[in-house]
C-alpha positions in Angstrom: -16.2 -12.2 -20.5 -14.8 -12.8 -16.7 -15.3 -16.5 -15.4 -17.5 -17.0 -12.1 -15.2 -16.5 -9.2 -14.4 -19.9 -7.6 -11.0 -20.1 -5.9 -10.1 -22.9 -8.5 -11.2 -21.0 -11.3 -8.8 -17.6 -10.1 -5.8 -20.2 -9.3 -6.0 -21.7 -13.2 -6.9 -18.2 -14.6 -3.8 -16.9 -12.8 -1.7 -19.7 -14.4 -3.1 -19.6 -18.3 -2.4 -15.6 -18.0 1.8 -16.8 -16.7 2.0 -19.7 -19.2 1.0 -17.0 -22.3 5.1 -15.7 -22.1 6.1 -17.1 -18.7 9.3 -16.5 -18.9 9.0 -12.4 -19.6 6.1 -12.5 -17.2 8.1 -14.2 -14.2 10.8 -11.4 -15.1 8.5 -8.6 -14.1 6.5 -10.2 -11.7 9.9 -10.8 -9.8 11.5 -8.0 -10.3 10.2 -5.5 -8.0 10.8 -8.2 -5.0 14.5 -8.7 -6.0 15.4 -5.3 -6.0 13.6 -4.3 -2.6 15.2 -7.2 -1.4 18.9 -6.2 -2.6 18.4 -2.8 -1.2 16.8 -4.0 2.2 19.8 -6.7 2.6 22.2 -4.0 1.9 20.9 -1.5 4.4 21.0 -4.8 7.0 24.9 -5.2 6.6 25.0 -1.5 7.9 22.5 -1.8 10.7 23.9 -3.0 14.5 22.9 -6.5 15.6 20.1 -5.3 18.1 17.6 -7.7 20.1 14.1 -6.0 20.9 14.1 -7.4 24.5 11.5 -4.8 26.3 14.4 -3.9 28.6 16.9 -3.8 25.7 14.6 -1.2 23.4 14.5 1.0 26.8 18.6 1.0 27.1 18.6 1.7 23.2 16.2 4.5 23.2 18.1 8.3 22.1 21.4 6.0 21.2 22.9 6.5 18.0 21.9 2.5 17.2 18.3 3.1 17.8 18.3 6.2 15.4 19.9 4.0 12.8 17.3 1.6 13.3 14.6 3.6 13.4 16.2 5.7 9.9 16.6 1.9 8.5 13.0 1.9 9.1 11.6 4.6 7.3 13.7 4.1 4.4 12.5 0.3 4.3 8.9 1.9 4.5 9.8 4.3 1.6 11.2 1.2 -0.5 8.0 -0.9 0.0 5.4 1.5 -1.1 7.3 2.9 -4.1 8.4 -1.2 -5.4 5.2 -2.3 -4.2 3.5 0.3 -6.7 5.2 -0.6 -9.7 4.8 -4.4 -8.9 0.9 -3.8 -8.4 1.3 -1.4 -12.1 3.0 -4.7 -13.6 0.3 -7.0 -12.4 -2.4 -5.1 -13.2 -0.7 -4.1 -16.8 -0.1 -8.4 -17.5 -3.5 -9.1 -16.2 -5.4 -6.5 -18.3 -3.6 -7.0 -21.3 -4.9 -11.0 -21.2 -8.4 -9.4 -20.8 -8.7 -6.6 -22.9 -6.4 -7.9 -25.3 -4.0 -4.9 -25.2 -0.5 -4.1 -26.3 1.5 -4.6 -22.9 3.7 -1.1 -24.0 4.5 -0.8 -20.2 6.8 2.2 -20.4 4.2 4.4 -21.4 2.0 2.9 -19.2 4.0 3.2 -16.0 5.5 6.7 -17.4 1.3 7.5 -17.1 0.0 5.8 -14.0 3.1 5.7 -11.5 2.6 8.9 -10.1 -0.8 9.0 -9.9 -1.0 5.6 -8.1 2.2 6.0 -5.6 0.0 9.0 -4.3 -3.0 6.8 -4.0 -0.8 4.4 -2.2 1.2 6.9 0.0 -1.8 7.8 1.3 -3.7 5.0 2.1 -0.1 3.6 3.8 -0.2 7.2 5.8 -3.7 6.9 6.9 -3.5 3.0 7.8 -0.2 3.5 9.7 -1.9 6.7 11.5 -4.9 4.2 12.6 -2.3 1.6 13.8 -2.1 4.0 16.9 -4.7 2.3 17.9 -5.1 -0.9 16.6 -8.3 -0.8 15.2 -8.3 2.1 13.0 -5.5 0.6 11.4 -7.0 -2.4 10.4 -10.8 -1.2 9.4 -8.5 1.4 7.0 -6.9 -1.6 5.3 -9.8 -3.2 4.4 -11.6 0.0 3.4 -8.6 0.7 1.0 -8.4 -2.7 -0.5 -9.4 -1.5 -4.5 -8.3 2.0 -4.2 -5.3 1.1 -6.3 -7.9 -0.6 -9.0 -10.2 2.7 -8.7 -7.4 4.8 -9.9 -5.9 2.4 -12.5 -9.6 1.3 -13.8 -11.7 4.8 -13.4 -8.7 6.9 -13.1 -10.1 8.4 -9.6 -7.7 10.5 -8.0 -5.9 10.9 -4.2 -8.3 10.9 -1.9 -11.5 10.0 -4.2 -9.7 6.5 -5.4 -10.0 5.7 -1.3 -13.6 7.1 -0.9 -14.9 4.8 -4.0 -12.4 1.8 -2.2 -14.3 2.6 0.9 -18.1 3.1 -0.7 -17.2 -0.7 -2.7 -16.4 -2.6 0.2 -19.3 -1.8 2.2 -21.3 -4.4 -0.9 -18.0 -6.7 -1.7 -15.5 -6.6 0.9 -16.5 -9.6 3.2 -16.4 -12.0 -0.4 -13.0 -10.1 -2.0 -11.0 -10.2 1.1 -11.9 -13.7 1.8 -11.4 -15.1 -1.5 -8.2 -12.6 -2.4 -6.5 -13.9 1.4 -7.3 -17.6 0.3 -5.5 -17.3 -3.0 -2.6 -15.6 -1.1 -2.1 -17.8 1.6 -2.7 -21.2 -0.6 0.2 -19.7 -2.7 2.6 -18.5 -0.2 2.0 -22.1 1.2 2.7 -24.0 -2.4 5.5 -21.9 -3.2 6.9 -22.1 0.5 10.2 -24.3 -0.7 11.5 -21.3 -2.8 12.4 -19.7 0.4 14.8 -21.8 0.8 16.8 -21.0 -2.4 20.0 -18.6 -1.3 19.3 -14.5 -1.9 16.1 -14.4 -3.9 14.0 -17.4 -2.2 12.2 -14.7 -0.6 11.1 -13.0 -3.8 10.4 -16.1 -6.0 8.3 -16.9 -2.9 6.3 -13.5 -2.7 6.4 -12.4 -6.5 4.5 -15.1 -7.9 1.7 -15.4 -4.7 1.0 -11.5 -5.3 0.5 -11.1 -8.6 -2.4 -14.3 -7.8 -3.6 -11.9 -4.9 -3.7 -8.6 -8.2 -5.6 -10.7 -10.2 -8.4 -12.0 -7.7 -8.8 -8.5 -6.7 -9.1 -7.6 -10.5 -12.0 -10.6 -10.9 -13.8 -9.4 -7.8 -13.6 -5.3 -8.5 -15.4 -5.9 -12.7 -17.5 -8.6 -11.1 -18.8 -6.2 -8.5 -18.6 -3.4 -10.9 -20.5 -5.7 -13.6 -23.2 -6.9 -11.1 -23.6 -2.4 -10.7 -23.7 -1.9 -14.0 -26.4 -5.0 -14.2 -28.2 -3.1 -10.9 -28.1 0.2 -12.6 -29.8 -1.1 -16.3 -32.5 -2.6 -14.2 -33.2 0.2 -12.0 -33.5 2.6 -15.3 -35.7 0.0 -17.2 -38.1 0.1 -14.2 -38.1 3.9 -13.7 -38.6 4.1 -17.7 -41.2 1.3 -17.3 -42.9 3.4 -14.5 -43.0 6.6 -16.6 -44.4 4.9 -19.4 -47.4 2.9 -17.6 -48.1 7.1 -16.0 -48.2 8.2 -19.6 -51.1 5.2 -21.0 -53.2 5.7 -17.6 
């Protein structure tokens, strides 16, 4: 059974699903951060010491520096989407293993899903960044996209379907889950703010634990909205057989 959806109620649901084995689940909630952010500190030891002065990027352009940049880039692109997709399988794997009391077994699980979601995420990334070319696009595209991810993990919807059922949801839910799902991430960024301070992995004890809250609001609000369907859908088919039988007696 899901609780009611009040920030305080996601914030304490969020901590008694850590505090079942904290310390394994602080291990892979963290560990997708700490390894994006060894790679990405590695590949900044290689990079030249460049300041992004409008007059400066037009000196740089078609130099070998701004080709390393731009190559450091794309690379750092890469490294987010495929870390970001196994920390959003981990989440969701920890999260759904509290609710549906399920053997965690996250090999097979991620041996199962990780292809199938990276594609969902590669392109909903390819088609937001496309619609940052003008701004607005971009934007409307994230929000649209919000529960593709869940789609594909939760009804196993594929590629471009997992982003058309994210879009078709959103139109009910989106103004309530991307209020309530920013809250929780900014009120935790904000609490957790001090761990950025701690030397080489402040960073991603700062992150880690903020976006596995942000997973598991968006896991309350996509079987809330899909409950309050499924509650929608019942009623609709008792009226229609209610209907049918009040033709037959007349």
């Amino acid at each position: 059974m899901l609780p009611s959806l009040s920030f305080f109620k996601i914030i304490t649901m969020g901590w008694q699903i850590f505090i079942q084995k904290p310390w394994r689940n602080f291990f892979l909630i963290c560990l997708p951060y700490l390894v994006s952010l060894l790679i990405l500190n590695l590949a900044a030891t290689a990079l030249p010491e460049l300041t992004f002065t409008p007059k400066q990027i037009l000196e740089a352009i078609n130099t070998p520096e701004m080709a390393r940049v731009a190559l450091a880039s794309l690379v750092t692109l890469v490294i987010n989407v495929v870390l970001s997709t196994v920390s959003q399988l981990l989440s969701f794997r920890i999260i759904d293993t509290y609710f549906m009391d399920k053997d965690l077994d996250l090999l097979s699980f991620i041996k199962s899903k990780y292809l199938g979601l990276l594609l969902v995420n590669t392109l909903a990334y390819l088609i937001i960044i496309g619609g940052f070319i003008l701004i607005l696009p971009g934007i409307y595209f994230a929000y649209a996209f919000l529960f593709a991810g869940l789609n594909y993990l939760v009804m196993e919807e594929k590629g471009l379907t997992s982003l058309k059922q994210s879009k078709k949801f959103m139109k009910v839910y989106g103004p309530e889950s991307v209020f309530m799902a920013s809250l929780v991430l900014l009120f935790l960024v904000m609490v957790l703010l001090p761990l950025s301070s701690i030397p080489y992995v402040g960073q991603a004890l700062n992150l880690a634990p903020a976006t596995f809250w942000f997973y598991l609001s968006l896991y309350l609000l996509y079987f809330k909205g899909a409950k309050i369907e499924m509650i929608n859908k019942q009623k609709h088919e008792k009226q229609k057989n209610s209907s049918s039988n009040n033709r037959r007696i007349g």
